[in-house]
C-alpha positions as CSV (number, residue, x, y, z in Angstrom):
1,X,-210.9,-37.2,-274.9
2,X,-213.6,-34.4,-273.5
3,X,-215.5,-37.2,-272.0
4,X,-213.0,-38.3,-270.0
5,X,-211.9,-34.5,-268.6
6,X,-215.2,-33.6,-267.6
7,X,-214.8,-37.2,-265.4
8,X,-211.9,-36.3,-264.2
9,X,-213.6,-33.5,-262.7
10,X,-216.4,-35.7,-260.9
11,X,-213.4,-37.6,-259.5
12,X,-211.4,-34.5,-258.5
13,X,-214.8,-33.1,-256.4
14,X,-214.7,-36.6,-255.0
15,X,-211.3,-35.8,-253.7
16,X,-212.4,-32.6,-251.9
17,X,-215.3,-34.4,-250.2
18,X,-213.2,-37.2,-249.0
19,X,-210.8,-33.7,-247.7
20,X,-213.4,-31.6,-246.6
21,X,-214.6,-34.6,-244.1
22,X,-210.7,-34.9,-242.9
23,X,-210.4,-31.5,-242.4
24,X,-214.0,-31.6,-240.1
25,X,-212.7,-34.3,-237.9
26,X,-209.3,-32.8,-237.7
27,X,-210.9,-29.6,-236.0
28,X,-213.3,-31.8,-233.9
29,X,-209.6,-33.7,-232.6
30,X,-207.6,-30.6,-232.2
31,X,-210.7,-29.2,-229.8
32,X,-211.1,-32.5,-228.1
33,X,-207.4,-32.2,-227.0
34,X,-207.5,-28.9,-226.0
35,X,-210.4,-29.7,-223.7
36,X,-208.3,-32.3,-222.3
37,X,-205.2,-30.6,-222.0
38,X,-206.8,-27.5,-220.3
39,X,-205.6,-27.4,-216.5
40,X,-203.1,-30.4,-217.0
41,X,-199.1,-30.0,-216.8
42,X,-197.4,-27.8,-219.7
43,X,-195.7,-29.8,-222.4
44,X,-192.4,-29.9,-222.3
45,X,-190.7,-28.7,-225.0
46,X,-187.3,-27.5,-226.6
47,X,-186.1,-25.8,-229.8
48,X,-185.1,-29.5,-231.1
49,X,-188.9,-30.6,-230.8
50,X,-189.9,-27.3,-232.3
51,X,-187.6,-26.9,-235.7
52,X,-188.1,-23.3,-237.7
53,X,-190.7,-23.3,-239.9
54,X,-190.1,-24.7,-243.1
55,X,-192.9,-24.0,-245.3
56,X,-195.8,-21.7,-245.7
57,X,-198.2,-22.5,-243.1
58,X,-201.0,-23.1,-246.4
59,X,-203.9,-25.3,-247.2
60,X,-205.0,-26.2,-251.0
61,X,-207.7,-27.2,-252.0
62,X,-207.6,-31.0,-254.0
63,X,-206.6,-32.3,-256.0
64,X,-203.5,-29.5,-255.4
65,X,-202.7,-26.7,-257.5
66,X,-199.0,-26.2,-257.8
67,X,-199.8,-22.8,-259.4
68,X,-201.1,-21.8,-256.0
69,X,-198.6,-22.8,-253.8
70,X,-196.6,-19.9,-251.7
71,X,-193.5,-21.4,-252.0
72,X,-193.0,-22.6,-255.5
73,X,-191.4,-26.2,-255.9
74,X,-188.3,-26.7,-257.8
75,X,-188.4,-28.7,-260.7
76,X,-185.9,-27.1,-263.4
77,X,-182.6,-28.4,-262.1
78,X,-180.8,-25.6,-264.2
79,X,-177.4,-27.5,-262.6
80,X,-178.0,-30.7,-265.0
81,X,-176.6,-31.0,-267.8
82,X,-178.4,-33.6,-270.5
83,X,-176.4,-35.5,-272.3
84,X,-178.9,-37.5,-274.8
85,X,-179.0,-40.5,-272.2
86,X,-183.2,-40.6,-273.4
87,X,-182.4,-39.7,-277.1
88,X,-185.8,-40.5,-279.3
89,X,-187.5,-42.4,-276.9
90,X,-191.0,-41.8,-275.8
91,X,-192.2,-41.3,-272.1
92,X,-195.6,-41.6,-270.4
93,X,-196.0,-39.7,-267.1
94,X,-199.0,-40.4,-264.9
95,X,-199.3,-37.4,-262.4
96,X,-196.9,-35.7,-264.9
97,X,-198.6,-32.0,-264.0
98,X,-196.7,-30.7,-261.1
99,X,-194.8,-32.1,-258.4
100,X,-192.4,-35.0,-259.0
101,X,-194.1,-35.7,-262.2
102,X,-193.3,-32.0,-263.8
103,X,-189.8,-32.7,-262.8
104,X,-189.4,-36.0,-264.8
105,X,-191.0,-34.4,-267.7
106,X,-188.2,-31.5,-267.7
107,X,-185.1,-34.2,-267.6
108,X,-186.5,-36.5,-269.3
109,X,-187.0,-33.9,-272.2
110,X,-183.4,-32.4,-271.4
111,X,-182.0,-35.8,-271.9
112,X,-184.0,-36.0,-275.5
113,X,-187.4,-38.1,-274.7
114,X,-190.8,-36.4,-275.9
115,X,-193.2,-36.9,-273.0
116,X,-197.2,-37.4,-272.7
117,X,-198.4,-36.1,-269.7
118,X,-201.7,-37.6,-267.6
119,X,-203.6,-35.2,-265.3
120,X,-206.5,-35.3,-263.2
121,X,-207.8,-31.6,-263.8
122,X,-205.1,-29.2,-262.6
123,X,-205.1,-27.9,-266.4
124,X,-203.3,-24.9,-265.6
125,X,-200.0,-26.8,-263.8
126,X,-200.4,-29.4,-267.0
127,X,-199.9,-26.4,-269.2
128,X,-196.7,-25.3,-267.7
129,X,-195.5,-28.6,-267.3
130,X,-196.0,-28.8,-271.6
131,X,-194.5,-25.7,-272.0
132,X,-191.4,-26.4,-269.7
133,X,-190.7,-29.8,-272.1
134,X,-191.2,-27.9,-275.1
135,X,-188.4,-24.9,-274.0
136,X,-186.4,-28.2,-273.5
137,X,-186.6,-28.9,-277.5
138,X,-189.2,-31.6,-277.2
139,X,-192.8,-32.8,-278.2
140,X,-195.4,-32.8,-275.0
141,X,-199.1,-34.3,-275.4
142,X,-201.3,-33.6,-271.9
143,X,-204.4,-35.4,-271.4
144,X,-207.3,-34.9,-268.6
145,X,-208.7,-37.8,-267.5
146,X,-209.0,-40.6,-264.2
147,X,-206.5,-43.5,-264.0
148,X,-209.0,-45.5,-262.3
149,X,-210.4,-45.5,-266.0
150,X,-208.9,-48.3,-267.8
151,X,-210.9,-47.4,-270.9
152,X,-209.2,-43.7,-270.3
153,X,-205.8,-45.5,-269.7
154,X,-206.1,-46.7,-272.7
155,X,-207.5,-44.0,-274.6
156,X,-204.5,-41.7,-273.6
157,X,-202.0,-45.2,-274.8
158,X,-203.3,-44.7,-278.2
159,X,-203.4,-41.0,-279.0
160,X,-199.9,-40.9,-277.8
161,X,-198.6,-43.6,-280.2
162,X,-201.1,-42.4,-282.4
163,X,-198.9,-38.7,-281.7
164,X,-195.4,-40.1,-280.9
165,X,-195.4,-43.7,-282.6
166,X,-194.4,-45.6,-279.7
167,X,-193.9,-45.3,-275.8
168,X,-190.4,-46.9,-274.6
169,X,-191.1,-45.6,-270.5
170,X,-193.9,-45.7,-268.3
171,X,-193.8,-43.4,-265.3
172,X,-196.7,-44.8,-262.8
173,X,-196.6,-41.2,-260.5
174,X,-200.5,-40.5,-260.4
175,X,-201.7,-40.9,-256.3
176,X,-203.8,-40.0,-253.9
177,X,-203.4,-38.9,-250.0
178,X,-205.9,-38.1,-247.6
179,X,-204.6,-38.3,-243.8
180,X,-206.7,-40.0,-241.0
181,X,-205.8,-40.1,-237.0
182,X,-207.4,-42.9,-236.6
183,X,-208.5,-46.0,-238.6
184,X,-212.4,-45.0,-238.6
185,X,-211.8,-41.7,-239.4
186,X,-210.9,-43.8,-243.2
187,X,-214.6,-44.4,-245.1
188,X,-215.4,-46.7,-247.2
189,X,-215.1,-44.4,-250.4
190,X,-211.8,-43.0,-249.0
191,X,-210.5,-46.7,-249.0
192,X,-211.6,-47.3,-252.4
193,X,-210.8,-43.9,-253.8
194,X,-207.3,-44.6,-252.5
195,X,-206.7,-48.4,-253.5
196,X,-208.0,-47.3,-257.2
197,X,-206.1,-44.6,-257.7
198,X,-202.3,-45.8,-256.6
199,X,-202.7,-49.8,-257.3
200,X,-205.4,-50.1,-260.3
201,X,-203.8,-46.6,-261.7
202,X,-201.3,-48.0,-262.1
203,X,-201.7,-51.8,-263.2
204,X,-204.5,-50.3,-265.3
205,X,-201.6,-48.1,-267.2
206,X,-199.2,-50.9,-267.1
207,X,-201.5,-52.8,-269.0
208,X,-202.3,-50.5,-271.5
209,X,-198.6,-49.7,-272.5
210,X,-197.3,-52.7,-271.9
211,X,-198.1,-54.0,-275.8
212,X,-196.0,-51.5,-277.0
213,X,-193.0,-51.7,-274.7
214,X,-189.9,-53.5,-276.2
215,X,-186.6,-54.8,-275.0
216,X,-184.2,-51.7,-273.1
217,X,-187.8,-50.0,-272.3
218,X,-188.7,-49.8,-268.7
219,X,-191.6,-49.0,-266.3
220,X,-191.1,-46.7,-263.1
221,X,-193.4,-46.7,-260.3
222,X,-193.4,-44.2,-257.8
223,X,-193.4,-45.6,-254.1
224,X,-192.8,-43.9,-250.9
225,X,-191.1,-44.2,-247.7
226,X,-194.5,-44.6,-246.2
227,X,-194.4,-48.0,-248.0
228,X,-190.9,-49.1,-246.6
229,X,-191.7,-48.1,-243.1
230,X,-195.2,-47.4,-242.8
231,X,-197.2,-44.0,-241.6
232,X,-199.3,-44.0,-238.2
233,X,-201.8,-41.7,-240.2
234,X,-201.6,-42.8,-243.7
235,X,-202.6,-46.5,-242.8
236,X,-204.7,-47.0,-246.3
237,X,-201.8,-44.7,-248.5
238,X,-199.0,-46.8,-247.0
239,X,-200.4,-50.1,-247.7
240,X,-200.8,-48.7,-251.2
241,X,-197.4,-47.9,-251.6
242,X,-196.2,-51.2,-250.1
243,X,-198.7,-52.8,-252.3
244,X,-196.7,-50.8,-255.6
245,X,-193.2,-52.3,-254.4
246,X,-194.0,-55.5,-254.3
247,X,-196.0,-55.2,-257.7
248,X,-192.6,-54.1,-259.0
249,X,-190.8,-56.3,-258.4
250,X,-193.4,-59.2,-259.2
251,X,-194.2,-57.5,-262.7
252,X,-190.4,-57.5,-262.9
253,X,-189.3,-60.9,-262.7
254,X,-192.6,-61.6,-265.1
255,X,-191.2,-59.3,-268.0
256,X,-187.1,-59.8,-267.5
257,X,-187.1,-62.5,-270.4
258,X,-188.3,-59.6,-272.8
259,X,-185.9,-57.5,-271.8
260,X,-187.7,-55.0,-269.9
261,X,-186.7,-53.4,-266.5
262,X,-189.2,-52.5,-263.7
263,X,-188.0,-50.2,-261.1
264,X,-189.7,-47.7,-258.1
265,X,-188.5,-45.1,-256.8
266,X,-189.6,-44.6,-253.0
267,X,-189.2,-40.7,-251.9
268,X,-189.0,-39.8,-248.6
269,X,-190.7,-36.1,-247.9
270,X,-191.2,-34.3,-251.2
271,X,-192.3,-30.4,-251.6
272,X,-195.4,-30.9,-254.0
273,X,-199.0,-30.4,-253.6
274,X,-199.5,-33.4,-252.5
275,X,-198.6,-32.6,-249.0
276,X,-200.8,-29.0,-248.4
277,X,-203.4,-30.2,-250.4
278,X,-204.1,-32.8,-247.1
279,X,-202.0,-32.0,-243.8
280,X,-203.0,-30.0,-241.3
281,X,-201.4,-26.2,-242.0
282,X,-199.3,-26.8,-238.7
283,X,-198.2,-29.9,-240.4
284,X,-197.3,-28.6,-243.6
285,X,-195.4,-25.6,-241.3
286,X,-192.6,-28.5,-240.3
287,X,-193.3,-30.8,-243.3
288,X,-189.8,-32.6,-243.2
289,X,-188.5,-31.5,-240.7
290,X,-188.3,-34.8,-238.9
291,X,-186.3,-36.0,-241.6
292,X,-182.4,-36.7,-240.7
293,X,-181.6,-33.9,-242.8
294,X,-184.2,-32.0,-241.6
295,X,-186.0,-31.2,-244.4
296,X,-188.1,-32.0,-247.2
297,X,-186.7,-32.7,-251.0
298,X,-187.5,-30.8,-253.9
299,X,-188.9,-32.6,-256.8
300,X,-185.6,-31.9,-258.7
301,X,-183.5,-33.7,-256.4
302,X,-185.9,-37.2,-257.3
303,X,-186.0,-36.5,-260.9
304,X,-182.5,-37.6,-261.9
305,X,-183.0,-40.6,-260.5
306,X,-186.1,-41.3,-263.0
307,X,-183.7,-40.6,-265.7
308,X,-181.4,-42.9,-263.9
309,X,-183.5,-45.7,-264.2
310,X,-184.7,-45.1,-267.5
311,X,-181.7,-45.1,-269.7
312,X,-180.2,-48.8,-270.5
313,X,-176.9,-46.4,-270.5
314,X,-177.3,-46.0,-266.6
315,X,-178.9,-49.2,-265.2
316,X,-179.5,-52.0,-268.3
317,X,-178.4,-54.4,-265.3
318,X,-180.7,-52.9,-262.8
319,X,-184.3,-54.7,-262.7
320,X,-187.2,-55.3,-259.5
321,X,-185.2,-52.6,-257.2
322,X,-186.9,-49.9,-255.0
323,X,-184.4,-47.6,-255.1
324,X,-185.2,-45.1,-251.6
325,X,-184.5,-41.2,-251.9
326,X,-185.0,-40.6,-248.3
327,X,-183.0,-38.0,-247.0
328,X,-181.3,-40.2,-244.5
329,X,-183.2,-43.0,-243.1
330,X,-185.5,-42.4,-240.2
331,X,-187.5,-45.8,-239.0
């Protein structure tokens, strides 16, 4: 599996280009509009347009450390109580390092599933994430490598039935984000970085598990609110997101007559390090705050709707649904 860590790591510098040129037009913007706003009327403003802070006003570096984030997300939810809903199964989790991802792992562990866990090459977030399922009482296998790999894909499907003897959930989380103000500010390789990553990620991983999948086994794709409502500045990561919904629901009226349920789950703003690792500091400052409850999630309060989805217990009836986590709707 070395090979396909050290190109995970030409793909993560791939991601800090694609950044780094974001970043450079967001400065060139932001001076533009000074220019132009210099001797012109005051903006109006008021303590509603201008919420408290939320978050630290920080900027990683990609692919997004979770280790280095100011405020730590919280992913333990010490208030849940497992109850063997995920007893011997097996889980897959693309993206399964930090964020959303980690928090799946930890309940879906808690709830008695041992978990493999994909990564790009945040190593040090994929070892806590392994170490927080194994305190839980279960197995954890991470691998380093780039879902836009389908010989990776399924090189990771067969050392963890090789490990575990089967996989019974898929957990399509993996993505990437890079903002853009305007359509040209997206290049070419930004387009394609993004289209591979969030749609052949994760048909590419579908694929590879789906041989081993059997009837009360499910698949759950991560969406977004972006891809229920769209995002002014995440043209190319919304249509990616829209793009997962409806391959959810197409993939599951294709595999209903084996038995096995496709779901997504569509966040709305979500504390990882997704978000610093591409908005604007000022942005990440009031990250959520537009929200109707005027803030941003924690990845623990998505989480136990993974588990949700993935025990026949909960939702053997539930098949093709995006199921929205939103905070209150907004568009």
């Amino acid at each position: 599996m070395q090979k396909f860590a050290e190109n995970a790591e030409i793909t993560a510098k791939k991601h800090r280009e694609i950044q780094d040129y974001i970043d450079d037009l967001d400065k060139k913007s932001k001076s533009k509009k000074k220019d132009e706003q210099s001797g012109g009327k005051a903006a109006q403003t008021n303590e509603r347009d201008e919420p408290t802070p939320l978050f630290p006003n920080q900027k990683l570096k990609k692919p997004g450390l979770e280790a280095d984030m100011e405020l730590q997300p919280r992913y333990k939810a010490p208030d849940y109580k497992g109850s063997g809903k995920l007893e011997g199964k097996v889980a897959l989790i693309t993206g399964g390092d930090s964020g959303i991802g980690r928090a799946v792992a930890v309940l879906f562990a808690r709830e008695g599933a041992d978990v493999a866990i994909i990564y790009l090459s945040e190593h040090e977030d994929a070892e806590v994430t392994k170490k927080a399922v194994e305190q839980e009482g279960r197995r954890a296998l991470t691998f380093s490598g780039d879902v836009t790999d389908p010989e990776f894909c399924r090189a990771a499907v067969a050392e963890t039935v090789k490990e575990f003897g089967t996989i019974n959930i898929l957990v399509n989380n993996a993505a990437f984000q890079a903002h853009a103000e305007e359509l040209d500010w997206i290049s070419d390789e930004h387009f394609d970085l993004t289209m591979k990553t969030n749609l052949y990620g994760y048909f590419y991983m579908t694929k590879a598990v789906l041989p081993h999948l059997e009837e009360g086994d499910s698949i759950i794709n991560t969406s977004s609110v972006n891809g229920l409502f769209g995002n002014e500045k995440m043209i190319d990561y919304s249509l990616t997101k829209g793009g997962i919904n409806a391959f959810t629901q197409s993939l599951a009226k294709n595999l209903v007559e084996k038995g096995i349920r496709v779901n997504a789950v569509a966040p709305g703003p979500v504390w990882t390090p997704l978000n610093p690792a591409d908005q604007k500091k000022e942005d990440v400052e009031q990250f959520g705050a537009k929200n109707p409850m005027k803030r941003a999630a924690q990845p623990e309060e998505l989480s136990p709707t993974y588990v949700f989805l993935a025990a026949p217990v909960c939702s053997s009836y539930i098949t093709g649904q995006i199921i929205g986590v939103l905070g209150g709707v907004s568009n």
